[in-house]
N, C-alpha and C positions, 0 to 999 in steps of 0.2 A: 505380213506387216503392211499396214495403209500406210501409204505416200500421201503428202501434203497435199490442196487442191492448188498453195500457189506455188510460184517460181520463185525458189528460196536458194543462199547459200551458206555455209557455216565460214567463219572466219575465226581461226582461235588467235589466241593475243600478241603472238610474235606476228601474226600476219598482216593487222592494222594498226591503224596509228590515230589518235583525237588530235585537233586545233580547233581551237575559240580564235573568234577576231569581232571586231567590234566596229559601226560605223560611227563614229565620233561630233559629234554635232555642238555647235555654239547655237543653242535655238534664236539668243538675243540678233547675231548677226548674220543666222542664215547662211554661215561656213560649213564647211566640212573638213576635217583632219587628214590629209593623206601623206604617206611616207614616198621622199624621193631618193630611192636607192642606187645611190652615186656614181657606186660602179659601173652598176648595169645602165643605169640612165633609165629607169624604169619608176614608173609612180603605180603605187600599191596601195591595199587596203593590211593594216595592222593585222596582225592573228600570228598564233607560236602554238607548240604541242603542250596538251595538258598536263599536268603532272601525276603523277600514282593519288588518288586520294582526294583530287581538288575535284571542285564541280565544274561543271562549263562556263558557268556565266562568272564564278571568281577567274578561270583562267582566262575567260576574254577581257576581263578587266585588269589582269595582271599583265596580261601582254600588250594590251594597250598602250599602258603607261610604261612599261619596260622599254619597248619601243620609240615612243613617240617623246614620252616622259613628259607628258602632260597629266597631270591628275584629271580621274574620272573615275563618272559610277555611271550604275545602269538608270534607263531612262525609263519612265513610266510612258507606256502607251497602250493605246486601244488598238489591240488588231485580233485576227480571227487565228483560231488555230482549231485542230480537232482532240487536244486534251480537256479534259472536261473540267470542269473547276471545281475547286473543294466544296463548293455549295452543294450544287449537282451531286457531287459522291455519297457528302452529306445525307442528302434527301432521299436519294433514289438509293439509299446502302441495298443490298441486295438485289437490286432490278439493272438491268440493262440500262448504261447509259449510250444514248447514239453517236455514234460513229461518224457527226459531220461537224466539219467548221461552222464555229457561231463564236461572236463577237465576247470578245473580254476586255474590260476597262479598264484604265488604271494599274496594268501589269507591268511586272519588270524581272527580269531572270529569266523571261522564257523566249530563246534563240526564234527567228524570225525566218530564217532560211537555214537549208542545212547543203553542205554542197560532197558529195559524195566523185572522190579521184582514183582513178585506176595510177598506180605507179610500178606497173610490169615487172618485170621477173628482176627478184634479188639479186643484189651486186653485191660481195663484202657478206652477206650472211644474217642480217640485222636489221630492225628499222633502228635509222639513225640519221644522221645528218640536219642541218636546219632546216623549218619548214620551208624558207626559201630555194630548199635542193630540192624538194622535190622528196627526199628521204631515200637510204642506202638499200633500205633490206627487200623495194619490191611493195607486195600486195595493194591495200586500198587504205587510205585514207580519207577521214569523215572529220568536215568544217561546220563545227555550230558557229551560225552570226547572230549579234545582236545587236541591238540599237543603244549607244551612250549617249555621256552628256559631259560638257567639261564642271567642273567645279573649283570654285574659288579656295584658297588656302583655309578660311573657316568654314569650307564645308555649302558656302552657298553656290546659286548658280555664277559662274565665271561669264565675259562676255568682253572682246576686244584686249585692252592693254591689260584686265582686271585677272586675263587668266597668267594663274603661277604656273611656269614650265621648268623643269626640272631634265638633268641631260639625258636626251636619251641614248637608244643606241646608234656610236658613232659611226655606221654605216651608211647610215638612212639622215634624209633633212627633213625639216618638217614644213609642209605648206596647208597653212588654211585657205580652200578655197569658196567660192557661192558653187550652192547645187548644181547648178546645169556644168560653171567651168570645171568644176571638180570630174563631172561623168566624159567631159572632153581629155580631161586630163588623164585617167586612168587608160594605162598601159594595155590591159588584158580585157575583151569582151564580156569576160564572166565577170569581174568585176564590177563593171558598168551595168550589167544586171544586177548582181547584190547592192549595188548602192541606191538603184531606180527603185526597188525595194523597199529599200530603208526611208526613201522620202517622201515616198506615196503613204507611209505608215505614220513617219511624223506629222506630215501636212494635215493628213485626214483627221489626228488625233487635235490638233489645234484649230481644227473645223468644229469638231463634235466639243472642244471643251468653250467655244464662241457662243456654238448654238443652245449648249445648258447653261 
């Protein structure tokens, strides 16, 4: 029996765990939404585990606002990734399409980083716990992020006193802060990476929507 050419491992489904999270953006005021977790004295980016059935990009919007309780949806932008686009699939039905990052416009639902955690050997027997624990049961844990946007109670874009917030979860405060304070603010290094991320994607995209 042939062995794979890469370095691969199986995980069955008691073994992992999904979280969506979402960076949160006031484009009009050049904020960004982070959670201050009282207890800990910790400032975070939003994200919770998926549910049986939901998709990534509804669970990072649902946890979002579960969270923060701010309403929002996903945000269109221009970034690169290497899933190929329905056009592409389209066209090329039956041929190879390549395997490299190329630019897509105007997208929304598709996670922008994905952050892959070891959570060591089971305690208790289960994945379980909130995603702020870390989780009970052990194995790895897999974070789709993507990019929001706040909206207004009719659905438009929100901005300043105009956004409706709604309570969220009373562990957590909520602070809008500007780009750079906000990557000062965040507690954990990986974060500050996911967020340096998310603002080099929004900036770039309101570069490219200037220059057409």
């Amino acid at each position: 029996m042939a062995a794979s050419n890469y370095t691969q491992t199986n995980h069955p489904s008691p073994t992992f765990v999904e979280s969506a999270g979402g960076i949160l953006f006031n484009p009009t005021t050049r904020e960004i939404c982070l959670l201050h977790h009282r207890a800990r004295a910790q400032h975070l980016l939003p994200k919770g585990r998926r549910n049986v059935g939901e998709s990534r990009a509804r669970a990072a919007v649902r946890e979002v606002q579960e969270e923060t309780g701010v309403p929002c949806r996903l945000m269109r932008v221009d970034m690169r990734s290497r899933a190929p686009s329905v056009e592409e699939d389209e066209v090329g039905r039956g041929e190879y399409v390549g395997d490299v990052a190329r630019w897509h416009e105007g997208v929304a639902g598709e996670p922008f980083s994905m952050t892959w955690r070891e959570l060591g050997d089971a305690v208790g027997g289960g994945v379980g716990g909130g995603d702020g624990a870390g989780g009970e049961g052990g194995g790895v844990k897999l974070i789709w992020w993507f990019v929001l946007e706040v909206v207004e109670e009719g659905g438009g874009r929100g901005g300043g006193d105009d956004v409706v917030s709604h309570m969220g979860e009373e562990q957590f405060g909520v602070e809008w802060v500007g780009y750079e304070a906000a990557a000062e603010k965040l507690t954990f290094l990986q974060d500050r990476e996911i967020l340096a991320m998310a603002v080099e994607i929004v900036e770039e995209t309101q570069k490219r929507r200037r220059r057409g």
